[in-house]
Each structure stands twice: as structure tokens, then as C-alpha cells.
Wavefront OBJ file of the C-alpha trace (Angstrom):
o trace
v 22.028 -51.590 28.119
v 21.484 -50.324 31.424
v 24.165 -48.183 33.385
v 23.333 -46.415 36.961
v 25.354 -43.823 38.930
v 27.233 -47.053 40.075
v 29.500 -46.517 37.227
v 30.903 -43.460 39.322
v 33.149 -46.027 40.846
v 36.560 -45.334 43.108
v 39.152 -46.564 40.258
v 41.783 -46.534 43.157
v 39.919 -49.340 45.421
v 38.627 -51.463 42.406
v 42.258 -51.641 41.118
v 42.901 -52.981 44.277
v 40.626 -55.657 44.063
v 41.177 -56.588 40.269
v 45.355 -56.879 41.633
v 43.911 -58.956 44.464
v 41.907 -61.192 42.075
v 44.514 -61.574 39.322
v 47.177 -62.174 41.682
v 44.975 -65.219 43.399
v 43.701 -66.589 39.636
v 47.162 -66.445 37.507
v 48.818 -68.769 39.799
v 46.490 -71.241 39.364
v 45.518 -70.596 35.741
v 46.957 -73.470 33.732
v 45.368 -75.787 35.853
v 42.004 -74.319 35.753
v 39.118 -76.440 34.118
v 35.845 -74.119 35.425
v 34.497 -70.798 34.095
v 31.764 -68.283 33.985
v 30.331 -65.264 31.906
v 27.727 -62.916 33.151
v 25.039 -61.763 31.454
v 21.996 -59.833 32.090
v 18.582 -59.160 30.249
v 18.974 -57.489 26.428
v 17.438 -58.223 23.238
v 21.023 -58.773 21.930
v 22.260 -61.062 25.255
v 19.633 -63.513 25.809
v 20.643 -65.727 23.348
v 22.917 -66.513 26.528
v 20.147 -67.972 28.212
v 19.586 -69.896 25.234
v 22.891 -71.549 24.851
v 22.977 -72.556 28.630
v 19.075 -73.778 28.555
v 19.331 -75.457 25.530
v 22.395 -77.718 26.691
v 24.250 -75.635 23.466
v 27.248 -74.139 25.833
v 26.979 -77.413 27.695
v 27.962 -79.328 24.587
v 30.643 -76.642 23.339
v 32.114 -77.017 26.908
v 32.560 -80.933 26.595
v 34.165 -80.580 23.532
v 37.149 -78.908 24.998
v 36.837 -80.316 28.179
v 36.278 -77.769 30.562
v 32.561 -76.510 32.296
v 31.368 -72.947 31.286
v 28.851 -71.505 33.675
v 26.479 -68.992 31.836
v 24.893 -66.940 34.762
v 22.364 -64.197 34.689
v 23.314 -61.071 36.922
v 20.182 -58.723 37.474
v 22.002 -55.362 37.548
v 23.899 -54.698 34.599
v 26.611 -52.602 36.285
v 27.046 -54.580 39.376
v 27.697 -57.411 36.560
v 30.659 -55.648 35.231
v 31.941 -54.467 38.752
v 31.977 -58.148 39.344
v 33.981 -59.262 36.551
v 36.300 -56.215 37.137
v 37.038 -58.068 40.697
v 37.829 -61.058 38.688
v 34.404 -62.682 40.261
v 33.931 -63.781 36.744
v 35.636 -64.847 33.702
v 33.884 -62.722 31.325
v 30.944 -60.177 30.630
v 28.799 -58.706 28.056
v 28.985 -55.104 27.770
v 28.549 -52.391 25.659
v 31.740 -50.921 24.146
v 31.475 -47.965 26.705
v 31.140 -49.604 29.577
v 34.340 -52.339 28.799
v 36.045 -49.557 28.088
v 34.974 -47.126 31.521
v 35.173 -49.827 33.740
v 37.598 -52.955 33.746
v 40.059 -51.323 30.887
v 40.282 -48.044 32.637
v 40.341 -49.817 36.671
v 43.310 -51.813 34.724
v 41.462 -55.304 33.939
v 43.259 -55.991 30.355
v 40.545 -57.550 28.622
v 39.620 -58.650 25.556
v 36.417 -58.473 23.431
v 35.820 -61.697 22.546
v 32.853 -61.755 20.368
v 30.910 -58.400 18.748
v 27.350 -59.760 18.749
v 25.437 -56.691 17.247
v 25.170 -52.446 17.310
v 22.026 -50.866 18.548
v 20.534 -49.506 15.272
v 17.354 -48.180 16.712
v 16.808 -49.740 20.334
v 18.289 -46.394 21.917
v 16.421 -43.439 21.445
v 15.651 -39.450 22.363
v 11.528 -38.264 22.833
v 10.215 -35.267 23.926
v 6.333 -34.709 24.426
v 6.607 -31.061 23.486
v 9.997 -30.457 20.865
v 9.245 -31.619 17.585
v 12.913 -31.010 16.803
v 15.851 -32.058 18.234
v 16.607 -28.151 17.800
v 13.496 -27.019 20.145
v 15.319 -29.165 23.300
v 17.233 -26.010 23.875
v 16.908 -24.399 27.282
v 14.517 -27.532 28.024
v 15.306 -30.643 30.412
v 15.926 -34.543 29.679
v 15.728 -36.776 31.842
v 17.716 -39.936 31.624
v 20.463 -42.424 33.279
v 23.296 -40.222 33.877
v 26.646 -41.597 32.274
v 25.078 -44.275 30.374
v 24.815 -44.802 26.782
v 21.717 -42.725 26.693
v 23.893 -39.879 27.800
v 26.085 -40.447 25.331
v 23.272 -40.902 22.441
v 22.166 -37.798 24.012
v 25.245 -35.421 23.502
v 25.740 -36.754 19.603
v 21.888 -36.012 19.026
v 22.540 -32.399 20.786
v 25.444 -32.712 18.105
v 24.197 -33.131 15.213
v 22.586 -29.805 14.902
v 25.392 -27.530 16.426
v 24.103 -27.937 20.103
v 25.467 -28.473 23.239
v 25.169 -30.203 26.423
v 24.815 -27.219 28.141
v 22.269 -26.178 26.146
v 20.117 -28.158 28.026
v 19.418 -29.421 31.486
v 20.032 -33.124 32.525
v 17.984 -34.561 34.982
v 19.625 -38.150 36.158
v 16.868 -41.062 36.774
v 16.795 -44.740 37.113
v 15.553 -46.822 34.205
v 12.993 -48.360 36.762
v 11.504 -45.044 36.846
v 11.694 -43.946 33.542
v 8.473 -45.014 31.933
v 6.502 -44.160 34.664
v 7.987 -40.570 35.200
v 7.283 -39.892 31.408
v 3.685 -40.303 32.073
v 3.761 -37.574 34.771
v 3.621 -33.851 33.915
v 6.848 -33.017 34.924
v 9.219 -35.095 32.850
v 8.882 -34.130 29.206
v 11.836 -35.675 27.508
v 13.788 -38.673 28.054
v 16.780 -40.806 26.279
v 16.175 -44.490 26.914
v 16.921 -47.666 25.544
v 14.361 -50.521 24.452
v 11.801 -52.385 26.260
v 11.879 -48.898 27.930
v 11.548 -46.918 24.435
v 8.983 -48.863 22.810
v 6.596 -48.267 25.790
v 7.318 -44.655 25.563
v 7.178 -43.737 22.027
v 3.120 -45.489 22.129
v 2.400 -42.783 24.261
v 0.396 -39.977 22.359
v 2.024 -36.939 22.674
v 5.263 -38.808 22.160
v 7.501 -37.906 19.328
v 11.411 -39.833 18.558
v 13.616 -36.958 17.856
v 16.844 -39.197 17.307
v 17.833 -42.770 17.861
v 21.062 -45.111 17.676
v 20.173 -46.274 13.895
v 21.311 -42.272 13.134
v 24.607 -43.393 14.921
v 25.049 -47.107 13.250
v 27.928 -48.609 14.901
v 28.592 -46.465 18.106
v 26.928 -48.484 20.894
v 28.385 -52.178 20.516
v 27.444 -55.160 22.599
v 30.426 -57.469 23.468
v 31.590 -60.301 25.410
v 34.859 -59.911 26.823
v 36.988 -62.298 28.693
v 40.100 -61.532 30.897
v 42.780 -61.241 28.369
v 45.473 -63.549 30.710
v 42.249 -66.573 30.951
v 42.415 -66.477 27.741
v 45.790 -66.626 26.653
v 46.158 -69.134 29.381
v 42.826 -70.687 28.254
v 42.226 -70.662 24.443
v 39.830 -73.394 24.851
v 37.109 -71.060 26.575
v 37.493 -68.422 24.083
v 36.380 -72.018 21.347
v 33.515 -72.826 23.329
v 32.342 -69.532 24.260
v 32.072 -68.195 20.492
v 31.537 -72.010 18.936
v 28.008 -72.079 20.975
v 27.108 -68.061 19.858
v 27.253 -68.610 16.862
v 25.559 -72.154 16.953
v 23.124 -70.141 19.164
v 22.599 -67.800 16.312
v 22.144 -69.894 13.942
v 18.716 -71.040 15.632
v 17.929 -67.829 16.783
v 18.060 -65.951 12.951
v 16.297 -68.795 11.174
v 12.755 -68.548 9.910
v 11.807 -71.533 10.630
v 9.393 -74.018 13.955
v 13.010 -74.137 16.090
v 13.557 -70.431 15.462
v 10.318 -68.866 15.870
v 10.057 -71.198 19.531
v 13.301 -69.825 20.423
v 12.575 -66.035 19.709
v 9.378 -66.613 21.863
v 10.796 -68.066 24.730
v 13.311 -65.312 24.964
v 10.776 -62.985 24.237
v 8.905 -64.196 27.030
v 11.821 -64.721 29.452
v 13.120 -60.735 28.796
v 9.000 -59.354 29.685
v 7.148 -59.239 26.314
v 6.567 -62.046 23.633
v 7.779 -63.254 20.420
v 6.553 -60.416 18.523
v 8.047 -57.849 20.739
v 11.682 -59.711 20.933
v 11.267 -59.721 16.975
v 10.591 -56.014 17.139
v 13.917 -55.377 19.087
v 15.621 -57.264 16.855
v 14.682 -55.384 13.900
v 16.104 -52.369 15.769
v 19.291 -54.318 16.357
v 22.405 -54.741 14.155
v 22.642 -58.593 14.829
v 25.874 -60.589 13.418
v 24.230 -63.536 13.096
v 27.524 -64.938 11.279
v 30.868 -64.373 12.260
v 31.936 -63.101 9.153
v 29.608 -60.498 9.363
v 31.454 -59.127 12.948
v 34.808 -59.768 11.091
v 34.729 -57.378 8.940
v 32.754 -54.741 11.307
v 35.199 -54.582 13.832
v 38.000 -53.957 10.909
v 36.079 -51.271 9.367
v 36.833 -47.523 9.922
v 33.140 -47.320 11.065
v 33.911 -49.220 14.081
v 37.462 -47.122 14.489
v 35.597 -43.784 14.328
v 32.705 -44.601 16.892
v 35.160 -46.259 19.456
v 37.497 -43.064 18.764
v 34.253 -40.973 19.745
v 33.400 -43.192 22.620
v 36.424 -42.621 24.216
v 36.089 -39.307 23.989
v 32.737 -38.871 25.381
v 33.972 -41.334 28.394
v 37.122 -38.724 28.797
v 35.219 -35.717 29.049
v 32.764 -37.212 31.512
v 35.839 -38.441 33.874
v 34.957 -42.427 33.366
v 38.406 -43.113 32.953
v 39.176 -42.520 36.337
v 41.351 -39.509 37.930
v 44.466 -40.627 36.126
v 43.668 -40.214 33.070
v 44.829 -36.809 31.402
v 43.694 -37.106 28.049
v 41.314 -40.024 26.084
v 44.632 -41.948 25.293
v 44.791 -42.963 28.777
v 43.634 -46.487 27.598
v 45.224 -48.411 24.982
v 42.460 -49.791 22.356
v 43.911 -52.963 20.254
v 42.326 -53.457 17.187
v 42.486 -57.037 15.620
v 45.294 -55.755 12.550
v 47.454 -54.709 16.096
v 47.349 -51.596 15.803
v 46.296 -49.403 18.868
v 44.162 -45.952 19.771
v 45.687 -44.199 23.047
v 48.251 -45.677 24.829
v 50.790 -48.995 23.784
v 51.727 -49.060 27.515
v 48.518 -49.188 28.850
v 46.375 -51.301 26.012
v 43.798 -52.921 28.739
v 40.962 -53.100 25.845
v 41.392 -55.357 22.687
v 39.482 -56.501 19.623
v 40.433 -60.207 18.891
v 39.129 -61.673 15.825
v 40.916 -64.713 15.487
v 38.054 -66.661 17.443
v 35.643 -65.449 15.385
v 37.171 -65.941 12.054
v 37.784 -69.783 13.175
v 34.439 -69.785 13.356
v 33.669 -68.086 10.139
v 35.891 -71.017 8.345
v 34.307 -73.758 10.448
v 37.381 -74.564 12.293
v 35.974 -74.720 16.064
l 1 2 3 4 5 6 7 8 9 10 11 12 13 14 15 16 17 18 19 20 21 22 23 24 25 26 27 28 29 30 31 32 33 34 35 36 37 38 39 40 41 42 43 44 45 46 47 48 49 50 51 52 53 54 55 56 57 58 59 60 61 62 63 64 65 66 67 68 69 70 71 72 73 74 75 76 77 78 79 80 81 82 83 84 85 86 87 88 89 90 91 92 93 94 95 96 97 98 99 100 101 102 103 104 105 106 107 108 109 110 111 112 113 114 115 116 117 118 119 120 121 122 123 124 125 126 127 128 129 130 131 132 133 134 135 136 137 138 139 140 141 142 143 144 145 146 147 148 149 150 151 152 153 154 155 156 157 158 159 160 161 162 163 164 165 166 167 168 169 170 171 172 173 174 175 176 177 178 179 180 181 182 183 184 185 186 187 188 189 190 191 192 193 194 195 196 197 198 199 200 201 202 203 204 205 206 207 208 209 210 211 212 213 214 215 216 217 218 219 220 221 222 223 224 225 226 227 228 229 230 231 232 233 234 235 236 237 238 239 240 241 242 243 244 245 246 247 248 249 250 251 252 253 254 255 256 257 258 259 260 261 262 263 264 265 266 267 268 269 270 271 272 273 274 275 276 277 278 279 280 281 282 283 284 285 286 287 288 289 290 291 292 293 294 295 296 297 298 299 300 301 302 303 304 305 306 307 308 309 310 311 312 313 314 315 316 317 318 319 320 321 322 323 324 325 326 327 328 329 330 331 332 333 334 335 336 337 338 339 340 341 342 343 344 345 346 347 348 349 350 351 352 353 354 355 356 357 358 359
């Protein structure tokens, strides 16, 4: 779940573009037969390069007669920044980021499918503190703004600290496993491959990871809620070949175990270690399982703190005077923040066709 300093983006010339881009798409949008969802490298979002390797997406796509392009984008942010600009028809993102960057630039948009919660793959470790406690007055070092940050500030949290108890240092996750091994950098909040390499260090000790906040950093795939409405047959083929997708990828068996390695392999380590990531993922391998997730008051509070966190740091852009700037839809309708302005929602009605086999 990588985020840069790229997320610092100029909401007044991206809305410009997303206007741009909507205004060029929406006239043509009945007529449309072509799509395309980014996706870049995560325990939790390869089995996008599964679907479109296998032919699985390919076969999903005939069905309803239209082509679905599943392409890889190497920088997670830029991937987002291009959907925003309507360069694609959806994403995967974490919660935060669909809510900091196309919902708050203006991009109504709609989370299509809730594949899993980090429930260990994001984590705090400090080569000196042996409690989360003993950070104070000390200095992490971590991607600014990203959902480190954030796993940061509810660790700090937890145990009546804050923020400005300590020092942030801001560093780029191609940096961060490196840095750690210098003398300098003592603590760090990453996310997995990054914190598996880092907690085998020696001196290394996990003060706090996401497991401690179940539910709070989600991994979606959202679509652009007018190609959608205007296009129900993407939203069928998108979340008819996940969930076929998952099916392989969960099961125990020859198919399964070759499919876990060759992710494994294509996202830098091997079977093993993509099993290992798993383990420290919340995956909802069946759509009834994300059903009922995103109508729980578990996924209500942590996108109710989310927001807030993205408020306080400014990523909902200068306009926004209080964390109700964006409207959140929930699948039962109702909405956190703002009815006028409801740019992010939770649809479960493609899921729970799936659920009763009626893709």
C-alpha cells in the first residue's frame, strides 16, 4: 500500500482534469464497449494479474460482451492520479487513499469490491523502544501521509500519546529497508514485503501493527460511479472474475498452491512468502464474507476515523472545513459527511449477486 509525497496534490488543477475527462467520457458512455482497472503490486491485488493471465477476466468480459483491460501501474499513487483524470475506469486503493484523492478532487466513485483489511502486513519497529511508550521524544521514519502515518498516529494513540510527541522523518519506501540498517534511522512504520525484511533484523522489535487496528486499512476496487451506472455489465465481470479468482487462489489444493507461487514469485519472494502475507491479511475470499464487513459498525467506525486522520492532515484539499467535506455512502444509503457532496460509496449489490450465484 504504497503512498509518496505525490499525494500532496493541487485539488484545484486535478478537478480540472477529472471535469475535462468526465465531460469527454459521459457523452460517449452508453456506447462504450472497452475498459480498464489499474492495479499495482500487493499481496491483496495480484490476484489481478491472475485473472488477466489466466484468461479468467477474459472470459468474465465475453460473457457480457465488452473487453476489460487489467493493467499493472508501477507507482501506486501515480495509479490513482490516473484514474482521478479519468485515464482509467477503475483502481484498487486503500480506503484512505479513494477517499484523499478522487472523492475529495470530486471523482464520485464507487467501491466496487472490498477484497481484504491489513491485519498484520502494516507495522511500527524500533531498534531501541521496547514500548510503544519509550518512542517519546524519539524519531520515525516513514512515508509521510500514507497509511503508515496513519497506523502511526493510532499506535501513538493507544497509550495517550501524541504526534507531537515524536519526530517524523518522511522517506521513500525504496529506501526504507536499507536506511533501517544504517545507524541513524532507528524506527520505522512500513508495510509488508518491506516489514517482514525489517522485523528479521536483530535488534528489531514490532511495537504495533494493523491486526491491533482490524478493519481500518481496506483494499478496494473502485470504479467511476457514472461507468457504472451507465455500465452495470463491468461492475458483473469485474467482481464475477474476483471472486472466481479467489476461489483458486484460497484453495488448498495443485491449482492453488501453483497460483500462490506464481504470484509469489511475480510480487519478489515465493510461495511461502506470498502465503506469509496472506496470513497477515484479512482476505474475503467469498463475497459474503465482504457483505457483511462493509455493513458492520467495525467498518463505520474505522472509515469515521480515517476521515478524520485525512482531515487533520489537509488530504481533503483546501476546501474542506471539517471531515464532512466528503459524503461517504454506505450500502443501507445512509451517508457520513456531506449528502451534497457523497463522491465515495460502498455498493454491495455486485457483490451480493455474487454471493447468491447470480453473475
Amino acid at each position: 500500500m504504497k503512498l509518496s509525497n505525490l499525494i500532496k496534490h493541487t485539488g484545484a488543477v486535478l478537478g480540472t482534469c477529472v471535469l475535462l475527462a468526465g465531460a469527454s467520457t459521459g457523452a460517449v458512455a452508453e456506447e462504450r464497449k472497452s475498459f480498464s482497472l489499474a492495479w499495482t503490486i500487493y499481496v491483496g491485488w495480484m490476484p489481478w494479474q491472475y485473472a488477466e493471465d489466466s484468461g479468467i477476466m477474459k472470459k468474465w468480459a465475453d460473457k457480457y460482451d465488452i473487453d476489460v483491460d487489467i493493467v499493472q501501474v508501477n507507482d501506486y499513487i501515480e495509479s490513482i492520479n490516473q484514474y482521478t483524470a479519468g485515464q482509467f475506469d477503475g483502481v484498487v486503493a486503500t480506503s484512505m487513499d479513494a477517499l484523499s484523492i478522487p472523492a475529495a478532487s470530486g471523482v464520485d466513485s464507487t467501491a466496487l469490491i472490498v477484497g481484504d483489511y491489513s491485519n498484520g502486513n502494516d507495522g511500527l519497529v524500533s531498534k531501541d523502544a521496547k514500548t510503544i511508550k519509550a518512542l517519546k521524544g524519539t524519531t520515525v521514519h516513514l512515508v509521510e501521509l500514507s497509511v503508515s502515518h496513519y497506523l502511526l498516529v493510532r499506535a501513538l494513540d493507544s497509550v495517550g500519546l501524541e504526534e507531537r510527541d515524536i519526530s517524523v522523518v518522511n522517506i521513500s519506501d525504496a529506501d526504507l529497508v536499507s536506511a533501517f540498517q544504517t545507524d541513524d534511522v532507528r524506527s520505522v512504520a512500513t508495510w509488508n514485503p518491506l516489514l517482514s525484511e525489517i522485523v528479521a533484523f536483530p535488534e528489531a522489535t514490532k511495537l504495533f501493527d494493523s491486526s491491533q487496528i482490524a478493519g481500518h486499512i481496506k483494499d478496494l476496487a473502485i470504479v467511476n460511479t457514472q461507468t457504472l451506472e451507465e455500465n452495470p455489465e463491468l461492475g458483473k465481470a469485474l467482481v464475477g472474475a474476483w471472486y472466481e479468482t479467489m476461489a483458486i487462489i484460497s484453495a488448498d489444493d495443485k491449482a492453488g498452491q501453483e497460483a500462490r507461487a506464481v504470484l509469489g514469485q511475480s510480487s519478489g519472494t515465493d510461495r511461502e512468502g506470498y502465503e506469509a502475507q496472506l496470513a497477515a491479511t484479512r482476505m474475503f475470499y467469498k463475497p459474503a464474507a465482504a457483505v457483511e464487513f462493509i455493513n458492520s459498525d467495525t467498518a463505520r467506525e474505522a472509515l469515521d476515523s480515517v476521515r478524520q486522520f485525512s482531515f487533520e492532515k489537509g488530504l481533503l484539499g483546501q476546501g474542506a472545513m471539517s471531515p464532512d467535506f466528503v459524503g461517504i455512502e454506505f450500502p443501507d444509503g445512509s451517508v457520513m459527511g456531506d449528502k451534497g457532496n457523497v463522491n465515495l460509496r460502498f455498493n454491495d449489490s455486485f457483490m451480493k449477486m455474487a454471493a447468491d450465484d447470480k453473475l
